[in-house]
Each structure stands twice: as C-alpha cells, then as structure tokens.
C-alpha positions in Angstrom: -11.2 -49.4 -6.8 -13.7 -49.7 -4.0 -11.4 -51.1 -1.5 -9.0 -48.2 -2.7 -11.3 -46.0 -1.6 -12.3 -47.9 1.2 -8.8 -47.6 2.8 -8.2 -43.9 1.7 -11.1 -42.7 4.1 -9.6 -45.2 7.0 -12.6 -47.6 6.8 -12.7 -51.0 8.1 -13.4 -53.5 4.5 -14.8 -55.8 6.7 -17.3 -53.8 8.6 -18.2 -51.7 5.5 -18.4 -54.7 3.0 -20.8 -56.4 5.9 -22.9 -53.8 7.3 -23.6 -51.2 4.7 -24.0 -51.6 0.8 -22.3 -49.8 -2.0 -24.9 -46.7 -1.8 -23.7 -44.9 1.8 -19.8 -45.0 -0.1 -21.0 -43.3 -3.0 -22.5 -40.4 -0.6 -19.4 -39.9 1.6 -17.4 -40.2 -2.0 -19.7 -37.1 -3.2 -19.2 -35.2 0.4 -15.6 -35.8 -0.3 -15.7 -33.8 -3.5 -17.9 -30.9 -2.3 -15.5 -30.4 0.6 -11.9 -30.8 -1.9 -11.2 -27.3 0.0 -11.9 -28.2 3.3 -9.5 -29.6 5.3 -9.7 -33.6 5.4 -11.4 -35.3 8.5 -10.1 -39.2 9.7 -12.5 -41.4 11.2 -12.0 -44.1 13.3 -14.6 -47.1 13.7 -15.4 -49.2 16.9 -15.4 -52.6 15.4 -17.6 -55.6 16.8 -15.1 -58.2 18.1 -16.0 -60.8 15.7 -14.8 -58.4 12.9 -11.7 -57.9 14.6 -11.0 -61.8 14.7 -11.6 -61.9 10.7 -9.2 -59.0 10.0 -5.5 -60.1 10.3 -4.0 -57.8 7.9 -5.3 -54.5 8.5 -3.6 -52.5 11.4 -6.2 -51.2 13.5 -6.2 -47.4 15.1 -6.6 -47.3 18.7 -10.0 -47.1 20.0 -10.7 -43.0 20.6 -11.5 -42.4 24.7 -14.8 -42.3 26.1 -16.3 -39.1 25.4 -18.8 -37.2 23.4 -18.7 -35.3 19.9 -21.1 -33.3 18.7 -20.4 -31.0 15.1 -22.6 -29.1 12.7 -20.8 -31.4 10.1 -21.2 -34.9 11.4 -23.8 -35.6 8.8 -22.0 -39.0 7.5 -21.9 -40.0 11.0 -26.1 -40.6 10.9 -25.2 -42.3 7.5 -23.7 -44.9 9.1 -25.2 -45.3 12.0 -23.9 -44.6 15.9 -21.1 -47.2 15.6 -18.9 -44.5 14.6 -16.9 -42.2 16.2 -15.4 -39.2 14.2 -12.6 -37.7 15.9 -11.9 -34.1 14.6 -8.3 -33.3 12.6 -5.7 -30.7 14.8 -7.2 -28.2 12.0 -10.6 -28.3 13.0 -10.7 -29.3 16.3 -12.2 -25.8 17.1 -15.5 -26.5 15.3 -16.1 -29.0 17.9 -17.6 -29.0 21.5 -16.2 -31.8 23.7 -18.9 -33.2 26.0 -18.7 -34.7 29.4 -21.9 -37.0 30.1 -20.5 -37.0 33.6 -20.9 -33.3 34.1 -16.8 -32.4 34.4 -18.0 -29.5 31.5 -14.5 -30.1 29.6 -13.3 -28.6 26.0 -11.0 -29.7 24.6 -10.5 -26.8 22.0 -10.6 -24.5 24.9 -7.9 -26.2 27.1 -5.2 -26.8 24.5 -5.3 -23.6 22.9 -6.1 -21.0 25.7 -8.6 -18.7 24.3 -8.9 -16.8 27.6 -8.4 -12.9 27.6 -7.1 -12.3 30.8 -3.3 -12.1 32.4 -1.8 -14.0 35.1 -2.4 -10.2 36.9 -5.8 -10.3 36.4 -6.3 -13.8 37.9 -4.6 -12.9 40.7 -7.1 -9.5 41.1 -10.1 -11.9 40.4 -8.9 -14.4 43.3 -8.6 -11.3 45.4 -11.3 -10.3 45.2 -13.3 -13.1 45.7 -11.6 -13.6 49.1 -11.8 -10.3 50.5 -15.2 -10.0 51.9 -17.0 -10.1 54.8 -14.0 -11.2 56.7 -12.6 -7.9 56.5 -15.4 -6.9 59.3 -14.8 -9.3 62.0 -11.3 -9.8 61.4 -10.1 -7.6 64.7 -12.4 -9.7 66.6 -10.4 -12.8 65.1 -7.9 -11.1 66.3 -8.5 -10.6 70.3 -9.7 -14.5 70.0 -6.7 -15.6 68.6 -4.4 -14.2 71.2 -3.1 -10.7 69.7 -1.4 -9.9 66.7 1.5 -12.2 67.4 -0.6 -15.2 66.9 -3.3 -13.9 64.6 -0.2 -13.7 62.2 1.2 -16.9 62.7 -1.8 -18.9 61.8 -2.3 -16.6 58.9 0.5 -17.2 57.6 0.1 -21.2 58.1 -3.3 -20.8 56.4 -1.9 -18.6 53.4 0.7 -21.5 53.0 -1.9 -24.4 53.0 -4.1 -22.4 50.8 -1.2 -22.0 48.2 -0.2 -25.6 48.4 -3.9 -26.6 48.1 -4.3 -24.7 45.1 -1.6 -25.8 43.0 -2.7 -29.5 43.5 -6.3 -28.6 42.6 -5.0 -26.8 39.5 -2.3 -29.6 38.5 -5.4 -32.1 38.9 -7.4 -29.8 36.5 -4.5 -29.7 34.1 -4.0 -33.0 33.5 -7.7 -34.2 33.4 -8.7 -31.3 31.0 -11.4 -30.5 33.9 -12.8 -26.3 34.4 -14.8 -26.8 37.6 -13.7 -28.3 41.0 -16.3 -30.9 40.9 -14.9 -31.8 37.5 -11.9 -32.6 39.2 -13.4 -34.2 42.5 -15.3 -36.8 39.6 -11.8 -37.7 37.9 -10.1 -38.2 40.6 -12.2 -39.5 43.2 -15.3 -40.6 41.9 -19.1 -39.6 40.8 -19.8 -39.7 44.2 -17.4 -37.6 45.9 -18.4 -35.2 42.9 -22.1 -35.3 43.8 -21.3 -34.6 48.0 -18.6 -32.2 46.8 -21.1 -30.7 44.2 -23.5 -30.0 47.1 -20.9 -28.4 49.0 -20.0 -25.7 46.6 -24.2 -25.2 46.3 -25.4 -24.6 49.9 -21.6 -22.6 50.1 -22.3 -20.4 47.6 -25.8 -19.9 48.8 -24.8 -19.2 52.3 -22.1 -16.6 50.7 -24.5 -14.9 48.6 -27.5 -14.3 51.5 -24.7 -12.8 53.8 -23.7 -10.1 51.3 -27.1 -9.1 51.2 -27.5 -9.1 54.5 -24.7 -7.3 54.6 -25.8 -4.7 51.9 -29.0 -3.9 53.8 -27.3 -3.6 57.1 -25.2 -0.7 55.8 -27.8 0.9 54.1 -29.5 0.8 57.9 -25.9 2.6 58.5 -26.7 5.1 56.4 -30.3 6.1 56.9 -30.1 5.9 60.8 -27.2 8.4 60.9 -29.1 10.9 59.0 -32.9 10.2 59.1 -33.1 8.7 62.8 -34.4 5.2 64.2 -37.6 5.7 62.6 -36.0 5.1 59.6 -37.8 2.0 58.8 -41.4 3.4 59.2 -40.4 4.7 55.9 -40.9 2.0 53.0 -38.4 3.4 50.6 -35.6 3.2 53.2 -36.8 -0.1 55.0 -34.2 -2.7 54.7 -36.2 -5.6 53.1 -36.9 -2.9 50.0 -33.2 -1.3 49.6 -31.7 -5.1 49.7 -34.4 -6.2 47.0 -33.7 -3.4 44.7 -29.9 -3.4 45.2 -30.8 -7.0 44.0 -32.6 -6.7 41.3 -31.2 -3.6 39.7 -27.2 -3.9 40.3 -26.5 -7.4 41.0 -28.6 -9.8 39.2 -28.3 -7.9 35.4 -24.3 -9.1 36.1 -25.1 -12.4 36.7 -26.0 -13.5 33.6 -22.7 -13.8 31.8 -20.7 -17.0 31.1 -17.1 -16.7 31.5 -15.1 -14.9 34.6 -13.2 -13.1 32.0 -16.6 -10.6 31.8 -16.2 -9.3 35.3 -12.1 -8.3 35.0 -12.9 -4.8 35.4 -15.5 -5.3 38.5 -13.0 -7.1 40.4 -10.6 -4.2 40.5 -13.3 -1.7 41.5 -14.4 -4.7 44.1 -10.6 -4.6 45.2 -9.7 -0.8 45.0 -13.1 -0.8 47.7 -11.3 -3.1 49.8 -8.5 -0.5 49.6 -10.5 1.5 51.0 -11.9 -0.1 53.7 -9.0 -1.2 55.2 -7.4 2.4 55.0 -10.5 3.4 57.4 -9.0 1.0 60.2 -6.0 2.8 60.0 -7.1 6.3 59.8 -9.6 5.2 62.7 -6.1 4.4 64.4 -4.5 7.5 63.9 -7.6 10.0 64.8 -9.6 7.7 67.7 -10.1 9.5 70.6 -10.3 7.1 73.5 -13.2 6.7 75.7 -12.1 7.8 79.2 -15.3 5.4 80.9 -14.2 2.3 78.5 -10.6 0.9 79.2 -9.5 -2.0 76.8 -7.3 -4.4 77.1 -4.7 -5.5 74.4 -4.4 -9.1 74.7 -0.9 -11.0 74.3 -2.2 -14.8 74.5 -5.1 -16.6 74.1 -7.6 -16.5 77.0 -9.3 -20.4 76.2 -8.8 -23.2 73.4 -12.7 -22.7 73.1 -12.2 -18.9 71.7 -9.4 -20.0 69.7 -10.3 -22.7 68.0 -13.8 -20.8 67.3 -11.9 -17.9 65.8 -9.7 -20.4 63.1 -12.8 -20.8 60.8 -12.7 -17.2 60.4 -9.1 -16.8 59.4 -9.2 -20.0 56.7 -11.7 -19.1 55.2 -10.8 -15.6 54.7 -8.2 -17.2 52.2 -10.5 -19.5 50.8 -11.0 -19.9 47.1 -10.8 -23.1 45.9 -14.3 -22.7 44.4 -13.4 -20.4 42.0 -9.8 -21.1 41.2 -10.3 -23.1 38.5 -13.4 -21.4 36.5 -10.5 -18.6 36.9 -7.8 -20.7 35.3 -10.2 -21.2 32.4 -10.1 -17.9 31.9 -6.6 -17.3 31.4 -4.7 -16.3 28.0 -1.5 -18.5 29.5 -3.3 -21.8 30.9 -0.3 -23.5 32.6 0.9 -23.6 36.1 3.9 -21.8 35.8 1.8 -19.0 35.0 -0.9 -19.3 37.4 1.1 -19.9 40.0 2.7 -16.1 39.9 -1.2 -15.4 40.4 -1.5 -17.2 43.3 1.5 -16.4 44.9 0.9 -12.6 44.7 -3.0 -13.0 45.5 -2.4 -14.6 48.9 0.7 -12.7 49.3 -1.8 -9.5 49.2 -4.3 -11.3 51.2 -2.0 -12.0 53.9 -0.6 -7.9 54.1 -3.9 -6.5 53.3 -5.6 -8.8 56.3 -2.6 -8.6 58.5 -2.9 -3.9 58.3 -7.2 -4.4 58.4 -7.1 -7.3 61.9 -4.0 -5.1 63.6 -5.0 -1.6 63.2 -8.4 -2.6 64.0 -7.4 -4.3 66.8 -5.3 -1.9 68.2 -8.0 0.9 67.7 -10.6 -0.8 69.8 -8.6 -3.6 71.7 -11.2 -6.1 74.0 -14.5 -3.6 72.9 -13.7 -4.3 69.2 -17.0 -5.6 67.7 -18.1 -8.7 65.4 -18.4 -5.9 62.4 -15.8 -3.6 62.9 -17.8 -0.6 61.1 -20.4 -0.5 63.9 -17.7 0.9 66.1 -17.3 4.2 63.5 -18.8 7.0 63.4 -20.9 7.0 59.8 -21.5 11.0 60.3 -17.8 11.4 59.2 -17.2 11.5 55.3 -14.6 9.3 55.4 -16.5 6.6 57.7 -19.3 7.1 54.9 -17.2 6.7 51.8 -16.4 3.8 53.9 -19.6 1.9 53.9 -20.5 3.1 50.5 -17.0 1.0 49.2 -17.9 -1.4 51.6 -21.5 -2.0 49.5 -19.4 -2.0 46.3 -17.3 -4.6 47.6 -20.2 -6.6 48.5 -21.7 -6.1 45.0 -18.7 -6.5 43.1 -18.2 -9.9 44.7 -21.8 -11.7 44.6 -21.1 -12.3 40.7 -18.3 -14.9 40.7 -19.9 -16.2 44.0 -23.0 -16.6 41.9 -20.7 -18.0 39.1 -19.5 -21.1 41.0 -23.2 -22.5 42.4 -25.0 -21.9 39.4 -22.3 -23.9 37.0 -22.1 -26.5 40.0 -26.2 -27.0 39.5 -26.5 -26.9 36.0 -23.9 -29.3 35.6 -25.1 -32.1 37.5 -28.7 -31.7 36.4 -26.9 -31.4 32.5 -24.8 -34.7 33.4 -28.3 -36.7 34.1 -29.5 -35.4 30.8 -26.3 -36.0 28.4 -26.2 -39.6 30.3 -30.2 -40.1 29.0 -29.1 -39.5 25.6 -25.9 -41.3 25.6 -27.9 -44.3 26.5 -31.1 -43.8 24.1 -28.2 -43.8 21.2 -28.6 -40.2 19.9 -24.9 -39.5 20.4 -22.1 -41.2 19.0 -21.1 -44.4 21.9 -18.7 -44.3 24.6 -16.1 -47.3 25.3 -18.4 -48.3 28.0 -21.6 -48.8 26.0 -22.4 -52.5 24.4 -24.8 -51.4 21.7 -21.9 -52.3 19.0 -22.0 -55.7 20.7 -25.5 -56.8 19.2 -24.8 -55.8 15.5 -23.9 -58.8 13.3 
C-alpha cells in the first residue's frame, strides 16, 4: 500500500525508499487529506544518476527547466529537503511567483494569462508619450541642419520605419523568452554580459533623460518669472530656479514615482500628450500671426549646407522616436499580450510621431527659417496667453513624462543588484535547485 501511495503522488520508490523513512510519507499523506478540497499539486523530483541507473521500470517525467519557485504552500518541499522541485498545476499556477536568479524579472502567471488593464490604444498613448519630449524644442533647428523640410522628412520617415521594425523584434524576443524588461531580453539572447553593458545603458540613459527635464522645468519657470517680474528675478529665493525645480521635484514628480506597473500612469500620459497637442499648435499659430523682423532676413534652406551639420542633426531625429526602453515594461501591461495586438500600438504611435514631429519641425521652421533657435520657445513671446499656456503645457509634458523615464532605470538597477542576491541564495541552497547546480550530485 505504500508503494500505491508512493506512485499516486508521482514519487520516485527508489529515491523515497533510500533517502527518507516512512515518517515524511505519513506527513504529506495527512497534508493530502487536509487539502481533499484543494486542487491536487504534481511533483516532479531531480533524481541522482545512480538512482536513475537502478530504475528500469518506472518512466521518468522530464526534468522541469532551470528556474526558481517560491509559494506560501511549499511546506512539504522543506520536508524533503531542496532536491525537489514542485512545479505548480495550470489551476494554481497564479499562487506562484516565477523567479529569475539572472535578473530577466519573468512571471510566468503574468505572461500566459495577461492580467494587464490597459488597451492596445493605451499603449500606443503611453509610447507617445514617452517619445515626445524635449525633441519637440529643437526639432526646427534639426530641421535647417538637415537640409529643409524635404529631407528632414525623408530621414524621419526612415527612422520611424527602423524604429517599427526594431520594436517588433525586441517584442517577439520578449514573447518567446517570457522576459518584461529589455535587459531581460538582451540576457536570453545574448548573454549576462551584453545584459550587464546593456543594463548600464538604460541607467546613465535614463539618468541623462530625467536631469534634462528638470533642467528643462526650471528653464521655463525662468520663462515665466522674467516676463513678468524682470531679470532680477533670481535675487528672489522663491522664484530662483534651483528652488522651483527642487520643489516641482519633490512635490509633483517624485510622489508618482513610486508605483509599480505602467498601467498606474494611463491617464497621465494622455494629459502628457494632449500638452504636446498643445505645443505643437503654438508653432503653427506662431506661423499664422508672426510678424517678420524687417532688420533680420532668413533664409529657407533647400539642401544641406555640410555632412558635419547633418550628420550632427541625425541623433536628434532618432532619438526622437526612440523607445525601446520602455516598450516592453509597456507590453507587460497590456490586457491582450500578443503581437498582433501590440503591433496596432506601434504602428499608430510612430504613425502620430511622425505627423505630430513632421507639423512641430515645419511650421517652426518656416516661422523662423536660418534664426530658428536650439529651443524653439525662446523665439516666443511668453507675454502672449497663448505663448504662456504654452510653457505651462510644456512643464506638464515634462512632468508627465519623468515617471516612465524613472520606471525603466530604477527596474534596470534593482534588477541587477536583485539578480546577485537570488544567485547568493540559489547557491547557499535556500531555494529549490536549478539544472545547473550539483548539490543532488553528493547525496547517496
């Protein structure tokens, strides 16, 4: 009756008749009555190879892969030591958190089901918004670098093409590794240590991103109280620049930095993108009621003047369509996680990128011509409402957009400090072994 038993919970005779004594059974037999509602859970056991060689007749299950389980119920796996494995039933896989101790962060539970609560629309308002930002401002100047509007929009629309194409990869390399963050997918498919260089990337990226939308933030505030108090603005502490950015800081953006899913910030990202709006309609009312300066003629260029200004001007156009970063922490998020649905989000994203960028660099171009400057709101006139409302939206966008910014360094850091951590414990034995370890090897 004991070997009956033995093979109804999936047990190896061999390794329970030589390892363990009657008395661990007779615990799991009375777990197995307590829990006669519950649904049923199958184990799997790594076996030693010189068990292996004694069993001829029992048909062995294949070995599970080489990953993690942790569950509030695994209490029979410290009965019988770290040698086994317990691999969840399809009924309660969601009671379990799949671990990476390489730091790819993936969940099983999470990436066959979809538990995300936002649309293929909302992605694409998300990935949006996270690439309009501060190339918006110096997009006219892109433009007289480039050569004119002619060939500012051909190598926009060879960059929204490569960006597209780049994207789908990324996200068809997420799909089939079960990865959430791009250095999750750089690990799987390239290696630890193209995730660690990649992993840095994304960290001093992020930082760079998120110091030059403060910067930003207190330059228009400078906007504002210059126009209406006067240059001696910053004698005054409440309107000098270093206080306004730390308590724009402190009081709007970091309380929405603390959250742990994209999903959180769906709202944000339309008001971050209806300020976009916004800012791009000032270019072309700016067109439409710009008086001329009489003592400053312009020129409207048709080519481009050297290979030095145009190949200085490219980094500005790619990476306003840039946003591989966050493209897959976004895909996480989605109720439909496949890439027949994300790729309607990406398509209509760059899509609106490409029209939204093409109106903002040509009107703004046009306006101003060869005088256009680096940030195209110096050139208006902030005593005008509309200029105002302007750099008002213009901080919102900045705001609005730090978050996911924020999102994508702080996971890329966590993780690989995490990673070093979960690879500790994997090795001191507190988890349940990987395929890779050897501590099964000196058990008799």
């Amino acid at each position: 009756m004991v070997d009956t038993f033995k093979s109804f919970l999936g047990f190896n005779t061999n390794i329970l008749s030589t390892n363990h004594d009657t008395e661990p059974l007779l615990n799991v037999r009375q777990q197995q009555q307590q829990q006669q509602q519950s649904p049923s859970i199958s184990f799997q056991t790594k076996f030693n190879h010189n068990h292996v060689s004694n069993e001829s007749n029992v048909k062995q299950s294949p070995s599970p892969p080489s990953t993690l389980f942790t569950s509030s119920s695994s209490s029979i796996n410290s009965t019988y030591g770290t040698g086994l494995n317990t691999i969840p039933s399809s009924s309660n896989q969601s009671s379990y958190d799949l671990i990476d101790p390489n730091g790819s962060g993936r969940n099983s539970s999470r990436q066959n089901n979809g538990d995300g609560r936002i649309t293929w629309i909302m992605a694409a308002f998300l990935l949006i918004n996270a690439a309009l930002g501060a190339g918006l401002l110096n997009y006219p100047v892109a433009y007289d670098r480039l050569g004119g509007i002619v060939y500012a929009t051909i190598i926009q629309l060879f960059a929204a093409i490569l960006m597209m194409t780049t994207i789908l990869i990324l996200i068809y390399c997420a799909q089939i590794n079960g990865e959430d963050s791009y250095h999750g997918v750089m690990r799987t498919m390239c290696g630890p240590r193209v995730m660690r260089i990649s992993a840095a990337s994304i960290s001093i990226t992020c930082f760079g991103i998120c110091v030059t939308f403060v910067i930003i933030i207190g330059d228009q505030f400078d906007r504002i109280f210059a126009t209406y108090i006067g240059r001696e603005f910053c004698h005054y502490w409440w309107a000098n620049r270093i206080f306004t950015m730390s308590i724009t800081a402190i009081i709007v953006i970091w309380p929405m930095c603390y959250f742990r899913r994209l999903d959180f910030l769906r709202h944000i990202n339309v008001l971050g993108v209806m300020a976009s709006f916004y800012i791009i309609f000032l270019n072309v009312y700016s067109y439409y009621n710009h008086d001329p300066d009489p003592f400053h003629s312009y020129e409207i260029r048709t080519s481009p003047q050297s290979a030095l200004e145009f190949i200085a001007a490219l980094p500005v156009v790619f990476f306003a369509y840039q946003t591989h970063e966050i493209v897959i922490p976004v895909y996480d998020t989605m109720s439909e996680k496949n890439i027949q649905s994300f790729s309607k989000s990406i398509l209509v994203s760059m899509a609106a990128l490409l029209v939204l960028y093409c109106i903002a660099g040509s009107y703004g171009y046009l306006t101003f011509g060869s005088n256009v400057a680096p940030d195209i709101m110096l050139m208006y006139n902030a005593k005008d409402p509309i200029v105002f409302a302007g750099i008002v939206a213009l901080i919102i966008k900045m705001i609005t957009t730090y978050p996911p910014v924020v999102f994508c360094g702080r996971e890329t850091i966590v993780r690989i400090i995490l990673s070093r951590f979960y690879r500790q414990q994997n090795r001191s034995g507190y988890e349940c072994l990987n395929d890779n370890d050897n501590g099964l090897n000196g058990q008799s």
